[in-house]
LOBAVO-943123 format. One record per residue: residue in three letters; x, y, z of N, C-alpha, C, O in turn. Coordinates in steps of 0.001 Angstrom, whole numbers, plus 500000, padded with zeros to 6 digits. Each point is the difference from the previous one (the first is absolute). Last residue first. Example, Ala and Ser with C-alpha at 12.3 -4.5 7.8 and 13.67 -1.06 7.14 Angstrom:
SER512850497750507080500820501190500060499230501090500730500509501108500169
ALA499781493172499761499110501190500000500900501200500000501036499981500665
end
This chain:
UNK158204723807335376499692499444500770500957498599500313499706499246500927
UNK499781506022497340500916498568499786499309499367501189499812500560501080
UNK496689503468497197501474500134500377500705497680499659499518499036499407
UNK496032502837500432499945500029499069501716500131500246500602499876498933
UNK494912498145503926501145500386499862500357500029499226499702498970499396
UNK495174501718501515500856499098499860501440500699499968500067501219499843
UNK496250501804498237499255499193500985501380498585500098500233499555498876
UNK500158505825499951499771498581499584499822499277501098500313500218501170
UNK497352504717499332501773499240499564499772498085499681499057499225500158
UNK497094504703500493500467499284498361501573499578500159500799499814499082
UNK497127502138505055499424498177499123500333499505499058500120498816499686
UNK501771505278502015500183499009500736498976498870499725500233498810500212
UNK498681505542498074501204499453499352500848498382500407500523499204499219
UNK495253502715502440499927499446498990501128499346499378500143498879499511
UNK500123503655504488498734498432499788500045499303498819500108498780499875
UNK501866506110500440500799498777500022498970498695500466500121499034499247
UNK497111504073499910501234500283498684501000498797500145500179499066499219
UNK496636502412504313499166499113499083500846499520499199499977498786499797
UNK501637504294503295500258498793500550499322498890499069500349498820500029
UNK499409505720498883501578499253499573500064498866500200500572499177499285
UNK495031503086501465500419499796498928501566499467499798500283499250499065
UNK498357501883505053498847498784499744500919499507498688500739499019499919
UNK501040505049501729500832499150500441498954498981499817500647499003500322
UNK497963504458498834500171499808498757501631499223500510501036500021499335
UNK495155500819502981499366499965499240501343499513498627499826499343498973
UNK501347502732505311499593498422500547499513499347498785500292498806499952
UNK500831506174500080501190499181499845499479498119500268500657499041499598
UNK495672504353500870500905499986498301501258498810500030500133499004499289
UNK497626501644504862499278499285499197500502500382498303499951499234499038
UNK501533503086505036500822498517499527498903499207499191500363498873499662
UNK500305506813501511498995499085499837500642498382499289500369499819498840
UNK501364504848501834500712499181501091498657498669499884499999499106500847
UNK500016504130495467499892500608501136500136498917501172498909499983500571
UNK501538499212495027498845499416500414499869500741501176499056499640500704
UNK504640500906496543499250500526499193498436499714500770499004500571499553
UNK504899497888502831500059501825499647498940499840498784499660501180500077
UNK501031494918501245499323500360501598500096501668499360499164500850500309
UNK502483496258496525498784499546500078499364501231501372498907500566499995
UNK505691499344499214499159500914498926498567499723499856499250500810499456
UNK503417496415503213500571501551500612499343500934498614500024501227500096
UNK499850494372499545499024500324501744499930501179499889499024500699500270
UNK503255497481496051498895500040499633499359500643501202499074500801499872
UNK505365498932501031499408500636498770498867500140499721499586501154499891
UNK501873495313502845500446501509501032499551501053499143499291500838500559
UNK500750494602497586498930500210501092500147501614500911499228500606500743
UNK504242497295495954498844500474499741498835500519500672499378501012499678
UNK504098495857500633499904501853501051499482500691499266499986501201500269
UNK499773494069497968499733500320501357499828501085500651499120500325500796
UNK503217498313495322498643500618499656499453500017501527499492501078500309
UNK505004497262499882499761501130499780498697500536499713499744501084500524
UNK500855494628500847500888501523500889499275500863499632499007500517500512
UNK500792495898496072499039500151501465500167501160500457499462501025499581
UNK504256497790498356498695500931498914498874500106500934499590501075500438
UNK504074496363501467499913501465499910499159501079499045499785501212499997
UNK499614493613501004499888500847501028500090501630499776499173500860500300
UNK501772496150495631498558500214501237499762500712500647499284500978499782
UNK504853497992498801499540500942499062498499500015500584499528501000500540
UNK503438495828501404500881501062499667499327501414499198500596501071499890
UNK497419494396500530499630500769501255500965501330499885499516501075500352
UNK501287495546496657498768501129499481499301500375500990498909500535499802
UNK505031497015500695500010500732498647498946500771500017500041501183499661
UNK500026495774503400500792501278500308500022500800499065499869501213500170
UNK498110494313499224499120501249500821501129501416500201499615501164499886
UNK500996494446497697499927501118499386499359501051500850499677501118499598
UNK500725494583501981501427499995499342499924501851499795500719500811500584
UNK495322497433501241500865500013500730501815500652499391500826500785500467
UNK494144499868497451501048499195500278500886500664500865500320501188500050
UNK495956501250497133501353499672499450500662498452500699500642499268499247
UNK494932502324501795499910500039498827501637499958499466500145499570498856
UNK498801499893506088499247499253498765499979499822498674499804498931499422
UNK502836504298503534500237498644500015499569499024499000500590499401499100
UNK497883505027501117500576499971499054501014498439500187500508499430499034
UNK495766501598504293499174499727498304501807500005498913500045499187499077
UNK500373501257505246499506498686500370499990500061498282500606499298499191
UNK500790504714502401500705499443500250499594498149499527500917499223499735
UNK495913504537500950500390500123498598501575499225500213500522500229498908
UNK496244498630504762499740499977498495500881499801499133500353498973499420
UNK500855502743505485499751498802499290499585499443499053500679499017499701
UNK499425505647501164501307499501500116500599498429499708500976499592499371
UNK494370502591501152500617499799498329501518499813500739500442498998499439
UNK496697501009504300499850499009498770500410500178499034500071498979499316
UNK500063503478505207501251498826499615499333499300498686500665499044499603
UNK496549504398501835501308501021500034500743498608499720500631500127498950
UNK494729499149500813500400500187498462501728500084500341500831499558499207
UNK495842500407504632499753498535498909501112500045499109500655498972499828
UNK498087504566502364500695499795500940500795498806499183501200499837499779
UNK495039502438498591501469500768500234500828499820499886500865500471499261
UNK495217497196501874500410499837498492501246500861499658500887499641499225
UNK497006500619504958500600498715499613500397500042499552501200499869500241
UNK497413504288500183501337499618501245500236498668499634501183499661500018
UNK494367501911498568501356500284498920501214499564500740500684499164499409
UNK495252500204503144500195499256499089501415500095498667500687499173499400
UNK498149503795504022500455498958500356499921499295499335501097499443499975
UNK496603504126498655501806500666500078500694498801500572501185499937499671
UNK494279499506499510500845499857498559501428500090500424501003499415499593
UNK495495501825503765500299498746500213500914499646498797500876499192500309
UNK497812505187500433500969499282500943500598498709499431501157499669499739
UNK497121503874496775499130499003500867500956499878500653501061500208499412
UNK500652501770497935499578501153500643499254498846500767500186500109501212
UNK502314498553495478500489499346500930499143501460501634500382500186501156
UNK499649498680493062498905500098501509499869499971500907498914499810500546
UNK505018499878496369499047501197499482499011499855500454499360501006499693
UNK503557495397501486500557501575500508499042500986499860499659500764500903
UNK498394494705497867500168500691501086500740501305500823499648500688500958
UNK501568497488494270498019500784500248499809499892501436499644501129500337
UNK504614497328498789499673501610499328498646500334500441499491500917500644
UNK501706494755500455500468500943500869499660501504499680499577500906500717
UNK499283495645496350498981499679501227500849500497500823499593499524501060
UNK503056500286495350498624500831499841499394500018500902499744501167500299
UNK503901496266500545500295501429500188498852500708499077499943501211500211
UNK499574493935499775499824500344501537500283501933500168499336500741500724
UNK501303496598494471498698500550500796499835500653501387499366501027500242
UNK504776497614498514499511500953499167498986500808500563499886501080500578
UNK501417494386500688500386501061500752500257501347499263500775500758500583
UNK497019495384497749499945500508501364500039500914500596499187500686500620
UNK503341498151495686498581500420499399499378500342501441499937501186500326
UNK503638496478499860500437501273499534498828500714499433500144501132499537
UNK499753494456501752500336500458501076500332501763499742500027500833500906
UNK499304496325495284499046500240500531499937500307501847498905500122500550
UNK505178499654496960499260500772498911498654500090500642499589501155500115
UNK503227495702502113500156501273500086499211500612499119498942500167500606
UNK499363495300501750500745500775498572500341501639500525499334500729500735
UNK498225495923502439499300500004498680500859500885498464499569500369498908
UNK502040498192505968498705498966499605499494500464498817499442499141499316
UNK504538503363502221500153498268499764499135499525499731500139499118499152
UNK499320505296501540500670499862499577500506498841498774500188499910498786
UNK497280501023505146499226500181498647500605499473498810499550499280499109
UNK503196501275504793499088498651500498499089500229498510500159499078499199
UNK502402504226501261500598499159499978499279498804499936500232499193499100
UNK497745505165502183500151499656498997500953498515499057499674499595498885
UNK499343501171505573498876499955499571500296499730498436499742498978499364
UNK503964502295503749499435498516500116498766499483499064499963498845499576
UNK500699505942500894500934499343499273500227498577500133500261499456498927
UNK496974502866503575499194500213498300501666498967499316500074499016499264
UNK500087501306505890499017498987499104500031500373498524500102499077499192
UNK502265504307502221500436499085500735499403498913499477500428499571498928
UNK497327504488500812500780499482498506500758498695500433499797499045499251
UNK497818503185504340498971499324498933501065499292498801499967498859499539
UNK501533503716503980500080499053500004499251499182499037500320498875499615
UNK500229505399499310501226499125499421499580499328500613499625499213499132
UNK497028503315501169499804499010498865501451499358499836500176499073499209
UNK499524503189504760498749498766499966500253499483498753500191498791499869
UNK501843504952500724501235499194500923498792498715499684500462498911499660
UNK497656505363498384501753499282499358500426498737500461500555499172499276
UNK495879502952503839499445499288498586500993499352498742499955498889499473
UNK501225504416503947500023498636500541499125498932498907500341498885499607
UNK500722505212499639500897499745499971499777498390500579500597498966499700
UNK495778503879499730500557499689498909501421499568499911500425499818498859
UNK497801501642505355499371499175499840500149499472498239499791498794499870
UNK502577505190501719500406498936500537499414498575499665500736499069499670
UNK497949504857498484501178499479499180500507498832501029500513498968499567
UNK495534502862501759499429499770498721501735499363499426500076498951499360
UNK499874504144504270499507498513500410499924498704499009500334498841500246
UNK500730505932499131501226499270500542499601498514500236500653498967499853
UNK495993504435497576501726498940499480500955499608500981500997499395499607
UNK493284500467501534500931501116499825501508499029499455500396498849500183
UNK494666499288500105500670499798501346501889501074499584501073499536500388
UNK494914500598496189500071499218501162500458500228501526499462500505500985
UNK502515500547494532498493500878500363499161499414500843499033500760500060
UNK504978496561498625500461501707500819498529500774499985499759500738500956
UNK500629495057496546499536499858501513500233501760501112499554500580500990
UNK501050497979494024498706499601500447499499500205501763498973500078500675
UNK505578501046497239498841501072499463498883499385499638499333500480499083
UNK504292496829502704499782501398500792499144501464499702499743501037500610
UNK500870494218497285499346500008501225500093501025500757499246500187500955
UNK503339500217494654498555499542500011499072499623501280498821500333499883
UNK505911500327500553499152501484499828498473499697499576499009500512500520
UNK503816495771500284499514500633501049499852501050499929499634500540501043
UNK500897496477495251499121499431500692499430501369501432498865500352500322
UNK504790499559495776498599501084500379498962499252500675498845500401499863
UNK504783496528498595500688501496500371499043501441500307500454501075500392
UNK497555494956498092500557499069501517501194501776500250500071500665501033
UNK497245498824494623499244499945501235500908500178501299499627500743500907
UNK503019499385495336499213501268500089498869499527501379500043500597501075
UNK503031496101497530500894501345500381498867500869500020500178500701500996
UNK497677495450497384500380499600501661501088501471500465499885500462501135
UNK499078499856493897498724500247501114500550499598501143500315500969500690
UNK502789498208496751500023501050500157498699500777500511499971501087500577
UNK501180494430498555500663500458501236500000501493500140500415500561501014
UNK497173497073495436499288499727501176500954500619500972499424500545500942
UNK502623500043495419498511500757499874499686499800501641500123500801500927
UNK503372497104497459500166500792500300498745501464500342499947501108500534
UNK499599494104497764500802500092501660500239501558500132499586500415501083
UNK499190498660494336498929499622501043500568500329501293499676501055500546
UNK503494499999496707499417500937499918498582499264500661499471500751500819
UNK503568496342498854500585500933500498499094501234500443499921500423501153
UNK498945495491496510500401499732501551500183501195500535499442500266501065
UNK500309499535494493498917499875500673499927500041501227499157500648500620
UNK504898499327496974499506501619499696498022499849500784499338500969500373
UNK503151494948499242501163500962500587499376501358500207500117500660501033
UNK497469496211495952500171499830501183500327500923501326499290500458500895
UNK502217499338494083498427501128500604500201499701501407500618500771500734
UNK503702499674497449499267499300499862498778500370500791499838500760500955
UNK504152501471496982498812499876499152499721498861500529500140499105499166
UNK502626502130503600499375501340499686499370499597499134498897500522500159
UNK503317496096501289499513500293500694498527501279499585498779500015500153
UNK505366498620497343498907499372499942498820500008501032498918499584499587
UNK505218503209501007499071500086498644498750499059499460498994500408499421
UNK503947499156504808499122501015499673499644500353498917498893500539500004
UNK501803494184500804500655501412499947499033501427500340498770500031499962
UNK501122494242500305498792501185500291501291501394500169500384500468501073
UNK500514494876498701500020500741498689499037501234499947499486500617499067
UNK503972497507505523498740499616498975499866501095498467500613501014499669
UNK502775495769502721500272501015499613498466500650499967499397499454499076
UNK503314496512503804499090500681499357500117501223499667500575500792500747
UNK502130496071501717500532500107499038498441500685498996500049499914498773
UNK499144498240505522501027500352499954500837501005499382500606500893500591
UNK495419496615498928499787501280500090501430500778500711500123501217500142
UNK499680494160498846499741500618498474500391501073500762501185500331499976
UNK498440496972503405501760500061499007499941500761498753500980500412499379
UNK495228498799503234500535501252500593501488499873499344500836500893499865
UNK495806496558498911499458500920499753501153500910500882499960501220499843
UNK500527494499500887500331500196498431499688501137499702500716500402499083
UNK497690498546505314501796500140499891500322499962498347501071500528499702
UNK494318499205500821500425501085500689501239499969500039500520500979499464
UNK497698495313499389499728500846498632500322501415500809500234500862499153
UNK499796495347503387501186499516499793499856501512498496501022500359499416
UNK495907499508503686500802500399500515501451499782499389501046500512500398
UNK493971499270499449500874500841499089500913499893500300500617500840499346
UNK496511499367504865499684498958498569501205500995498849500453501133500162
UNK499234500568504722501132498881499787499925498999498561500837499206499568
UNK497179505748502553499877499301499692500496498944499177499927500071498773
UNK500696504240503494499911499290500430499316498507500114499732499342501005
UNK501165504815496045498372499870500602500577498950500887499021499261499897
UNK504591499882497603499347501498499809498956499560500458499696498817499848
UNK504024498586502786499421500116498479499267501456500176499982500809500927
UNK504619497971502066498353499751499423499685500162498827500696500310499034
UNK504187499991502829499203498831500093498511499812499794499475498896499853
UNK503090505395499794500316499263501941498968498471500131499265499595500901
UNK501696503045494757501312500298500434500316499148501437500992499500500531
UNK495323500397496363500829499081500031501134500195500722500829499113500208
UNK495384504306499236499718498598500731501040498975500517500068499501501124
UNK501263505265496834499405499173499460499385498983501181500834499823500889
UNK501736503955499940499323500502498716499144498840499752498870500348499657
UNK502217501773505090500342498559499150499245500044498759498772500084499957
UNK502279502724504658499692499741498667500254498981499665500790499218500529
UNK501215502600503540498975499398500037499460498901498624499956498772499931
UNK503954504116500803500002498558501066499123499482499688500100498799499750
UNK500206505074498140501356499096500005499959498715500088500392499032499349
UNK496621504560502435499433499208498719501138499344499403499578499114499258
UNK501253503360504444499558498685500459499751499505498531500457498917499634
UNK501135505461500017500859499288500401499317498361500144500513499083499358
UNK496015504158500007500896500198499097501336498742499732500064499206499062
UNK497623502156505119498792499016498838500694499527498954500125498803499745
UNK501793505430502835500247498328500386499159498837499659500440498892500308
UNK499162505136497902501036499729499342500352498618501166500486498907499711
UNK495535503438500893499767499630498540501648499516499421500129499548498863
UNK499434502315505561499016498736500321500192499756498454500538498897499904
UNK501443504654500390500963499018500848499224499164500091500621498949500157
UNK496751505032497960501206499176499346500786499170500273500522499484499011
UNK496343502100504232499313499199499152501009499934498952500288498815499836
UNK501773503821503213499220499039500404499236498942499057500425498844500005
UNK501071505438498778500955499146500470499998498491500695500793499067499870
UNK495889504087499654500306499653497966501319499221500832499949498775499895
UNK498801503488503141498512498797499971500799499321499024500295498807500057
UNK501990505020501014500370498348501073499162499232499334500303498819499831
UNK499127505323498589501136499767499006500277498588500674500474499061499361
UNK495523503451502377500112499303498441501044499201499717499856498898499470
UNK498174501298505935500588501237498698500237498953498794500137498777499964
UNK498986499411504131501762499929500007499774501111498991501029500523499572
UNK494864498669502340500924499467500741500947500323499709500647500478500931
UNK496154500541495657499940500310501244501013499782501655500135500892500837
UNK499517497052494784500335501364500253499951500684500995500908500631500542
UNK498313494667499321501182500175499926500492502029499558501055500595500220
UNK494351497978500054500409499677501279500859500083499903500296500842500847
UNK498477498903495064499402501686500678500451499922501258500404501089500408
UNK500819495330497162500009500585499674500038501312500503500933500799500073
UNK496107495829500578501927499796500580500724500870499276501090499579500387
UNK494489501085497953500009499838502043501213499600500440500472500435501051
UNK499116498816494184499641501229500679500233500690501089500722500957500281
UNK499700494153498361500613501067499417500099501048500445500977500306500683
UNK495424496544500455500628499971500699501534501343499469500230500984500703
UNK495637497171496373499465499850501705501048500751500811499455500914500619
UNK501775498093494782499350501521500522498883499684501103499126500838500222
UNK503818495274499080500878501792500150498949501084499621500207501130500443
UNK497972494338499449500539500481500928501078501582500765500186500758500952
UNK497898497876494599499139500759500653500428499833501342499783500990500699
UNK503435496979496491499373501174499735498653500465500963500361500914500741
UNK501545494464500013500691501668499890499647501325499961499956500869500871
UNK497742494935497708500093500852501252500445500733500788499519500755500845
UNK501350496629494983500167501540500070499253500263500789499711501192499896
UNK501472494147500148501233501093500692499500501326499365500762500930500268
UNK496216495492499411500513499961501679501073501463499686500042501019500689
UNK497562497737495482499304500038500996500200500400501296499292500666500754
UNK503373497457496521500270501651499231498893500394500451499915501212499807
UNK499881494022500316501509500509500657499817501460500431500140500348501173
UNK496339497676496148500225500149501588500834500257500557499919500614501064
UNK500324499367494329498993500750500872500199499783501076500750500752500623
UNK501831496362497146500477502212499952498950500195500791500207500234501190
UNK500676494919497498499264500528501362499930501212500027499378500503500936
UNK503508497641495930498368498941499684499381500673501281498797499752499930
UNK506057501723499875498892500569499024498822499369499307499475500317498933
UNK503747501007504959499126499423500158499211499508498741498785499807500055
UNK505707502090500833499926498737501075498084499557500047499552499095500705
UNK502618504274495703500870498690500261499621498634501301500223498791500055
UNK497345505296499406499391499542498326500965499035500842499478499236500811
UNK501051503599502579498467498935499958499984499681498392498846499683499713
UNK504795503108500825500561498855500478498379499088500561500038498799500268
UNK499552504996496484501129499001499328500267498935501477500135498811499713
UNK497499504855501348499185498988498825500542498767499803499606498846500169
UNK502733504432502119498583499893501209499241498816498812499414498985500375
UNK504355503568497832500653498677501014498837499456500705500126498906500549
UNK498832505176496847500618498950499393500223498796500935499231499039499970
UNK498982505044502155499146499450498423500618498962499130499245499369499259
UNK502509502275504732498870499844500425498699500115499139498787500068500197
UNK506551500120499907499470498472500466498372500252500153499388499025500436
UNK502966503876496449500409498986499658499596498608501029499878498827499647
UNK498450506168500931499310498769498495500620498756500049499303498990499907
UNK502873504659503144499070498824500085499101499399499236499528498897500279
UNK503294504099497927500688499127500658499031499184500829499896498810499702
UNK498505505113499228500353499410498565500599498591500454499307499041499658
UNK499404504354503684498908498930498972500612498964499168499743498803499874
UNK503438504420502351499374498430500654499354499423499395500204498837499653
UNK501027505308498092500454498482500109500115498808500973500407498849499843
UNK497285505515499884499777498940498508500771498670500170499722498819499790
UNK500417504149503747498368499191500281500119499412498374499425498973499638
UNK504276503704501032500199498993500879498516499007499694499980498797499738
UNK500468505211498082500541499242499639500171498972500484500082499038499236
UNK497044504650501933499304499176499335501510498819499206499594499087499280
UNK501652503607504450498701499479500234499348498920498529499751498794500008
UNK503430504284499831501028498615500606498683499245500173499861498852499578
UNK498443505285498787500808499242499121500844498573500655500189498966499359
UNK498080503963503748498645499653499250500707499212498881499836498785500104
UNK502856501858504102499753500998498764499150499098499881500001498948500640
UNK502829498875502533499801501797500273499577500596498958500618501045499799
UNK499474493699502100500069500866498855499687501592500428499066500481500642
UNK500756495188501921501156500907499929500433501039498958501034500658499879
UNK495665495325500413499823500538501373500825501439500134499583500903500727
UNK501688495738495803498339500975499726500055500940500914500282501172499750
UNK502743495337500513500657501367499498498757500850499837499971501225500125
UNK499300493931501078500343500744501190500609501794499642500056500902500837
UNK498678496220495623498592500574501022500290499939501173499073500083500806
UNK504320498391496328498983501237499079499251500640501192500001501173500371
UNK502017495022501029500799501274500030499239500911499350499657501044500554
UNK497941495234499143500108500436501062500823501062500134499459501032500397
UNK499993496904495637499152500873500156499720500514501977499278500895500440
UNK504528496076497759499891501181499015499193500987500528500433501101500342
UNK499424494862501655501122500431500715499874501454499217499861501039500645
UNK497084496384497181499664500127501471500986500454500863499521500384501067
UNK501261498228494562499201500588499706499471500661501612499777501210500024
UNK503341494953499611500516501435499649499267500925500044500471500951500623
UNK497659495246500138500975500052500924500444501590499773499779501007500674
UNK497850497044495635498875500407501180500891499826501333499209499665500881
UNK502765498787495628499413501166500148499452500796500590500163501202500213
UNK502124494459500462500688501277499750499348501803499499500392501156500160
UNK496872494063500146500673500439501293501109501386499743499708501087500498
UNK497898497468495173499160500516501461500716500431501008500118501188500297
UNK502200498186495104499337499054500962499350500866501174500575500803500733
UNK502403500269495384500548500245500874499368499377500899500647499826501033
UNK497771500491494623501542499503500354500678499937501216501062499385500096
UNK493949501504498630500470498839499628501471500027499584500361499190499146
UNK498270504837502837499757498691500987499937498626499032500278498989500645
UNK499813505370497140501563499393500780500234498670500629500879499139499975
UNK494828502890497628501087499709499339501219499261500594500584498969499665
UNK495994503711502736499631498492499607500887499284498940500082498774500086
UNK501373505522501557500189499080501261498937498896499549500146498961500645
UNK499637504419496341501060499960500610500354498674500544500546499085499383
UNK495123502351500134500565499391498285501128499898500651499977498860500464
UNK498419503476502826499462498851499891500588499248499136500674499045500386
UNK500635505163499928500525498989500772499741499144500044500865499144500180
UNK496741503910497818500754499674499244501736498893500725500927499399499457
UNK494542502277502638500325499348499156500668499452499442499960498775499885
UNK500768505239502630500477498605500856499334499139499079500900499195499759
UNK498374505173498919501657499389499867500141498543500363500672499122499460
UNK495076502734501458500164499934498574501199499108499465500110498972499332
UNK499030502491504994499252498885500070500664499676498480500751499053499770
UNK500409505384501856501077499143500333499589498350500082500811499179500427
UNK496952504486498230500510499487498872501306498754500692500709499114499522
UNK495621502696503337499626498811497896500706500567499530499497500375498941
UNK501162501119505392499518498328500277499978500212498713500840499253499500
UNK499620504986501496501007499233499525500180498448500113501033499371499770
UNK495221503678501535499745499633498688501411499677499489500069499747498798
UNK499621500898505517498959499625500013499653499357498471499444498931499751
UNK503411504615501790500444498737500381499599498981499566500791499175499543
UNK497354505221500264500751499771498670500918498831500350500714499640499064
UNK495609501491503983499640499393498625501319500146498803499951499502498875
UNK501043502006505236499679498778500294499098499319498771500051498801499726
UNK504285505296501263498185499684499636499813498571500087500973499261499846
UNK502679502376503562499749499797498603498630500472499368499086500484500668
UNK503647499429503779499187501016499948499816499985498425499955501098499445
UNK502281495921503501500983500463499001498770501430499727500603501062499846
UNK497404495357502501501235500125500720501181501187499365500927500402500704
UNK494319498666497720500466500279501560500996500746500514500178501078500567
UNK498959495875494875499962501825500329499950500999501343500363501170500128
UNK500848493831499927500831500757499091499843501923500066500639500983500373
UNK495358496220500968501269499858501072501583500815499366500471501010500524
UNK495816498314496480498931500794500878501694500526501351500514501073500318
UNK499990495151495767499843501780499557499757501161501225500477501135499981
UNK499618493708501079501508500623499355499614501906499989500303500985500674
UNK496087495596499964501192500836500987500687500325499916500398500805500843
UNK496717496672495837498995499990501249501019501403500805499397501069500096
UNK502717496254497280499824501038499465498739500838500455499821501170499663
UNK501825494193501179500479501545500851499949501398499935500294500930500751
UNK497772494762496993499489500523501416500746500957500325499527500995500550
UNK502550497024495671498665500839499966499335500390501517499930501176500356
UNK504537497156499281499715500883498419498890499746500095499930499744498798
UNK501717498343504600501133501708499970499196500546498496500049501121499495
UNK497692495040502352500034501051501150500401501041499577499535501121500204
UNK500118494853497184498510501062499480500749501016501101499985501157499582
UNK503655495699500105499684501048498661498276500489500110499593500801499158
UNK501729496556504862500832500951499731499876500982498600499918501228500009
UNK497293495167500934499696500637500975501040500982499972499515501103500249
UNK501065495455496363498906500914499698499550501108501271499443501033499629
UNK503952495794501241500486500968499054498914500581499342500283501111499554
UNK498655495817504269500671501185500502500572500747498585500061501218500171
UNK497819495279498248499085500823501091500837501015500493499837501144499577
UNK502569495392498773499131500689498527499459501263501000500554501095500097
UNK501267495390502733501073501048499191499025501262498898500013501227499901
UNK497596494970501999500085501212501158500972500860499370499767501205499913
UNK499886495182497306498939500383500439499526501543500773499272500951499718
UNK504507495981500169500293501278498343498272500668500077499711501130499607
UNK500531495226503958501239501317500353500277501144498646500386501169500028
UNK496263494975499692499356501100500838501372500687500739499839500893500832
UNK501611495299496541499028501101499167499347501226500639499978501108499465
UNK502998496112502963500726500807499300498836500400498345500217500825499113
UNK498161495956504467500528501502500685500364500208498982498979499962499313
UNK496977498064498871501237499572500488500494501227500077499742501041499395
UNK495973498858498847501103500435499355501849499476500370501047500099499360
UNK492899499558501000501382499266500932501053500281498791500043499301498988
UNK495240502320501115500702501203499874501157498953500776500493500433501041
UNK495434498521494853500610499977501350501440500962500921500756500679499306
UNK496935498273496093499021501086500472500673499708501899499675500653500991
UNK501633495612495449500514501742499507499220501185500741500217501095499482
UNK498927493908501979501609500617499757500043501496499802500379500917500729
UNK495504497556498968500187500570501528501348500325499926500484501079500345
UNK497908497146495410499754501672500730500913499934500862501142500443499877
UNK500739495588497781498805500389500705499849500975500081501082500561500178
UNK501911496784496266500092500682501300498632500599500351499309500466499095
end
């Protein structure tokens, strides 16, 4: 088979429909569980006359908990299949997050926001992988290119619908509102989904060679068990490389990209003053998500032409060559230049660390050990709120400590992420 085959983006309609499906479920799980957190605390405390930093810091544990949903809901989904999950999971976390809106206490507060999170792990970290591993998995990159444009699409946009729906109808309608959009999605995925290729007559990647070794391959996987347990899992290096590399690098992309706009507001507020200074740092947010838009195509396409592991190196590097522009970003011209690379990074590990544990386990065995991936990932990730938040207090609000020793993690997992095995080590 040719490059151009595999680096091409003709997926056929019902690939570019799980395509667009994927996308809108990463555009829903970054909105209610991280961008919103952008508003929740500040509006909440508003409205109820709360504290707003003690809101504020009920995001990690209610992130923490939701992990453990991850392991959860990657486990299940090889019984219960994509479409049902990620159906349920979305009717689930919509009521959740129409009841948010309606909470009268700080405690209902931090219970409700745990368990939406938690519950959306199941379609917007599990089912988001698992149904591009099943329908694409000689093409992942590029596929996983197109649909976590999602993600930075929703923090282009999230927000601002959001803030407009408060405004207009008030909290408890908005949450009412955007939960009825996440549970009628919910209902369609019924209709829509399709766990496998074979269900509506195509092939995987939309490509017709193999074809008589693909219907044998799907009578096995039928009846597949894989041997990738959680115990074997846990003593395997790999598993533990992937994880804690990916999780590193995502936990610099959580620290740059979540202090992107106080960092431009304490370059630019001595300048041109903080109201102006936060607006114009807000709009800089909205540039690098369109930026991420392409980045995530970008990375995909790398993706395919030259290897994940070394697509993952890339894009390592690329978030140093952001750091050291944050920490000079007093020049003008650096502060635009960072907005790329920023911008570059917000959809690329979503695609990566999804692509690299394909690679290295398989199609058969990917759930198994996306089930434990992702959420170890997760978790070293919120990390980034810790280190910021004690880096900026011992450095006196100075981001060149915290940028210095977000270089060093991002070096840490680089590394760890090369030494994974090279080739597939799952059933082939």
């Amino acid at each position: 088979m040719d490059n151009k085959q595999m680096t091409n983006s003709n997926f056929g309609p019902w690939g570019w429909s799980m395509i667009l499906y994927t996308a809108l479920l990463y555009y829903f799980w970054s909105g209610i569980g991280s961008d919103g957190l952008n508003l929740y605390p500040s509006a909440f405390a508003a409205m109820h006359g709360w504290d707003s930093n003690q809101l504020l810091g009920f995001a990690t544990p209610a992130g923490i908990i939701a992990v453990f949903g991850g392991i959860l809901f990657g486990r299940l989904v090889m019984r219960t299949g994509i479409r049902k999950m990620s159906g349920f999971a979305l009717i689930a976390t919509g009521i959740l997050y129409a009841v948010f809106g309606y909470v009268k206490s700080p405690v209902q507060y931090l219970i409700c926001l745990t368990a939406f999170v938690f519950v959306s792990m199941a379609f917007g970290l599990i089912c988001t992988a698992s149904l591009m591993g099943n329908w694409f998995p000689r093409k992942k990159g590029i596929a996983l290119g197109w649909a976590t444009m999602g993600a930075p699409i929703c923090t282009a946009t999230f927000v601002a619908i959001m803030s407009a729906l408060y405004g207009m109808l008030g909290i408890p309608k908005a949450h009412m509102v955007m939960g009825a959009v996440m549970v009628l999605l919910g209902v369609v995925s019924f209709f829509w989904v399709k766990n496998e290729p074979s269900e509506v007559g195509v092939y995987p990647d939309n490509l017709p060679d193999g074809a008589e070794a693909y219907k044998a391959q799907m009578a096995e996987m039928a009846e597949y068990r894989s041997p990738f347990t959680v115990g074997r899992l846990l003593r395997d290096k790999d598993m533990w490389l992937i994880a804690v590399g990916f999780g590193m690098l995502w936990m610099v992309t959580v620290g740059v990209v979540s202090q992107f706009v106080p960092r431009m507001i304490s370059v630019m507020a001595p300048a041109i003053g903080p109201e102006a200074a936060q607006k114009k740092a807000l709009l800089m947010l909205t540039i690098a998500a369109v930026v991420g838009i392409a980045g995530s195509y970008f990375w995909g396409w790398l993706d395919q032409k030259i290897g994940t592991k070394l697509a993952s190196a890339v894009y390592s590097l690329s978030y140093i060559v952001a750091l050291l522009l944050l920490i000079f970003a007093k020049v003008e011209i650096l502060t635009y230049v960072a907005i790329v690379f920023v911008g570059l990074g917000i959809g690329g590990l979503l695609n990566l660390m999804p692509s690299l544990v394909i690679s290295v386990y398989g199609r058969k065995d990917f759930a198994a050990a996306n089930a434990l991936v992702s959420p170890i990932a997760s978790l070293i990730q919120k990390g980034a709120f810790i280190i910021m938040a004690v880096a900026l207090s011992v450095s006196g609000g100075d981001y060149t400590m915290p940028y210095m020793i977000f270089i060093g993690i991002d070096i840490i997992g680089l590394i760890l992420i090369l030494m994974v095995t090279s080739g597939c080590k799952g059933t082939k």
